[in-house]
N, C-alpha and C positions, 0 to 999 in steps of 0.2 A: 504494500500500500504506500503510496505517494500522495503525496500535494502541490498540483502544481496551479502558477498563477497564469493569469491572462487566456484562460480555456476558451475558444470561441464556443458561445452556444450549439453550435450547429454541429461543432464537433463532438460534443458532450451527447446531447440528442442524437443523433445518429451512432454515435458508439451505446449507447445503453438500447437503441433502436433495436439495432443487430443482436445483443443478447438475446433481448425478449423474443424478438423473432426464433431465434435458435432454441429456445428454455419451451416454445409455446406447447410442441409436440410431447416433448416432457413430460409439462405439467397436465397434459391430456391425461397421461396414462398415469402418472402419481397424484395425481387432488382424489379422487374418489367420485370420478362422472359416473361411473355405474349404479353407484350408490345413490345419488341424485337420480340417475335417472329411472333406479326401483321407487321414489318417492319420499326417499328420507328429507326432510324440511331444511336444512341444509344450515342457515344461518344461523349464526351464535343465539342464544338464549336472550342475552343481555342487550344487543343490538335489535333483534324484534320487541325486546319489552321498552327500550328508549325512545327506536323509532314510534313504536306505535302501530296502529291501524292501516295502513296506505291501501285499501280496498278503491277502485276506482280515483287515485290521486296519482299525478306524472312525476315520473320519477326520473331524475337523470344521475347514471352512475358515471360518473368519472373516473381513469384510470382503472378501464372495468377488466381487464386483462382479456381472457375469452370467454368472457359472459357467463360465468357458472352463478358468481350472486345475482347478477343481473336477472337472469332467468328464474332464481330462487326469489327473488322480490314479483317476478310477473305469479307464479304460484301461490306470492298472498296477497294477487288480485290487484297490481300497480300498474297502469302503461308505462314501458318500460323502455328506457333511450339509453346504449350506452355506449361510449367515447374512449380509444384508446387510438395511441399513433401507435402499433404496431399491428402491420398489415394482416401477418401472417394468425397472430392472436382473433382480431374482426373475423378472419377468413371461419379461422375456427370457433367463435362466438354464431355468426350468423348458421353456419352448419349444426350446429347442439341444438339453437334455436328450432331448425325444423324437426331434429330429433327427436327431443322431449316434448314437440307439437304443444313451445310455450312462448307465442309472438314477441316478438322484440326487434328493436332496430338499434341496429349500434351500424356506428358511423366510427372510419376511420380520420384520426384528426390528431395534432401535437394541439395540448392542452391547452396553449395560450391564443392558436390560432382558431379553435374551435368556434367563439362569437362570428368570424365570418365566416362559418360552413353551416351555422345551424341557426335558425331564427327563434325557435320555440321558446316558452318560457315554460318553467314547472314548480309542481306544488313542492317536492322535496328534490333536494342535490344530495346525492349520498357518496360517498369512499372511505374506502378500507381495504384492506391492514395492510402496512408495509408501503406505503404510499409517496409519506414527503420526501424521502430522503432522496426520491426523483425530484425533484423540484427546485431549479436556482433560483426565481424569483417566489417568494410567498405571498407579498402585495399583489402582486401579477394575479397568480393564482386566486386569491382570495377576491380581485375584483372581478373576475371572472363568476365565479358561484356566484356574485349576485348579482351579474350581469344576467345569468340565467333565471334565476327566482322571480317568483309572482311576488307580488305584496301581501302579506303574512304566511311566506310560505317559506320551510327552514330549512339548512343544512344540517348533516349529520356525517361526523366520523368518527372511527374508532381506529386506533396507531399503536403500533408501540410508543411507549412510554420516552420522550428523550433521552432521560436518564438511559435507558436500557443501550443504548448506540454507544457508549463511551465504556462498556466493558467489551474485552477480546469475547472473540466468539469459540471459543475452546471447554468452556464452560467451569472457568476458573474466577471467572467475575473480580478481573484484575482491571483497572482502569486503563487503556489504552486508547481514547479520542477525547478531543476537549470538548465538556457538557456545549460551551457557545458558536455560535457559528460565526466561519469567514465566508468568507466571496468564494474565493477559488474552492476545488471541490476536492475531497477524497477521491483518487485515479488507484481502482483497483487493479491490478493487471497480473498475468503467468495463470496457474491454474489452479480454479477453487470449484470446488463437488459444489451440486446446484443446493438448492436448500429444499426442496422436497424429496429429490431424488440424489443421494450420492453418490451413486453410481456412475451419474452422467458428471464427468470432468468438462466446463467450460473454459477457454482460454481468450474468452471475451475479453477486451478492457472495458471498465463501466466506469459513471463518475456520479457521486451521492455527498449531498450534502448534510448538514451536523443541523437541526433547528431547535431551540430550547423554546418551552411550555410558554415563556413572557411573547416570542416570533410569531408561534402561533395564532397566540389567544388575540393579539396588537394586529396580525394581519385581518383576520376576521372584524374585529372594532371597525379598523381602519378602513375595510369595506362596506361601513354602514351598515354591521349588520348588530341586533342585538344579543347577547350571549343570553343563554337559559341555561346552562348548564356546562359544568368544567369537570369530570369524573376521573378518578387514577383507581385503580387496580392492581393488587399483587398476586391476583386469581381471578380465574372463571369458572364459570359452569362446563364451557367448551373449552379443549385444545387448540386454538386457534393459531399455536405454531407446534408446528411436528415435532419441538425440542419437550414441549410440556407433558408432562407428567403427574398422576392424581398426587394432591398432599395427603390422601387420606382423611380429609375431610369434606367429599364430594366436589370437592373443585379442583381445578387443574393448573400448576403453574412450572415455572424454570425448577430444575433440582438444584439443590445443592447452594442455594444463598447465604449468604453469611446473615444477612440478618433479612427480613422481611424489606421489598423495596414495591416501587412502581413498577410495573412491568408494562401496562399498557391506561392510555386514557380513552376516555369519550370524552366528545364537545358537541353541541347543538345549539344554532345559531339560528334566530329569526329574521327577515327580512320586513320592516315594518307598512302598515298597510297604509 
């Protein structure tokens, strides 16, 4: 892992492009699409009970990857839009979509250029997990979700935790990245096993940025919108990363912590009417 300065955007997007394109067939066969497509409800526990209801409400997923939540949100009855710039991931979004005979439109688009590809507006903007650390601009981004939103109609995501980015990933929970973020990005490069599938060794270069909890929460304000809610976690009901594991008290989190931390949040954000 490196840091380098003066990254042109288009190079950082297009090398992270190229991964996801490479990772999409992957994660076909590692998320568990069979599973989903015998009927299992698919979404975290805790993300259906924050979102809520979205029965007949437009919902736009961003950074939807190959639409497996995306389709999981049309199953509890949302019209369902969902947006990623990798071609290959769309390809295989729009093809699941006929599979599991559960309508959705997802459009291929880089996140910032998306407002000129799509006009609609909608009741809820949703992403999750694993998201920002794609992300150079967060203002950008965040003026975006409410470029898309109706008036009184909200954002909702669920992330890792920032905190959680600045331990190695060896499962030693040793501090190896700064909690704040810079400009230039983290440039991962040589060869690192995918993270659902180890098996598969990628020799992509990717570049991810560092965003702390104050980035966040100031992008979102700073897009007019208004916060309902700011949640942290050091557990779920769900596994939502293949690393986790039950504590033995019906919920599931990272092994091996030295003491109890954040591992992931929720935020949901209204767009005033």
């Amino acid at each position: 892992m490196t840091d380098l300065e003066n990254v042109p955007y288009e190079q950082s997007r297009d090398g992270n492009r190229a991964f996801w394109d490479e990772v999409t067939p992957v994660h076909l066969q590692a998320y568990g699409v069979e599973r989903f497509l015998e009927g299992e409800r698919w979404l975290p526990t805790t993300i259906l009970e924050e979102v809520g209801p979205v029965k007949g409400l437009s919902l736009l997923h961003l950074q939807c990857h190959f639409g497996l939540d995306s389709l999981a949100w049309v199953r509890e009855g949302a019209e369902v839009t969902g947006a990623d710039f990798s071609p290959i991931a769309i390809d295989a979004a729009r093809e699941l979509s006929k599979k599991a005979d559960l309508p959705a439109r997802f459009i291929c688009s880089d996140i910032y250029e998306l407002p000129h590809v799509l006009e609609d507006k909608f009741d809820i903007l949703f992403t999750s997990i694993g998201v920002l650390c794609w992300l150079k601009d967060l203002r950008k981004w965040a003026s975006v979700i409410a470029h898309f939103l109706k008036p009184g109609g909200f954002f909702y995501i669920m992330d890792g935790h920032p905190l959680l980015y600045t331990f190695d990933d060896e499962g030693n929970w040793k501090f190896m990245l700064s909690y704040f973020h810079k400009p230039e990005p983290y440039v991962w490069e040589g060869e690192h096993p995918d993270y659902m599938d180890p098996s598969h060794i990628s020799y992509a270069t990717t570049y991810e940025w560092q965003w702390t909890v104050s980035d966040i929460i100031n992008a979102v304000l700073g897009a007019g919108l208004r916060l309902e809610f700011f949640n942290e976690f050091g557990a779920l009901s769900d596994p939502v990363y293949p690393e986790m594991k039950p504590d033995g008290k019906g919920l599931y989190t990272f092994p091996n912590m030295p003491v109890p931390l954040p591992i992931l949040f929720s935020l949901r954000a209204r767009k005033e009417d």
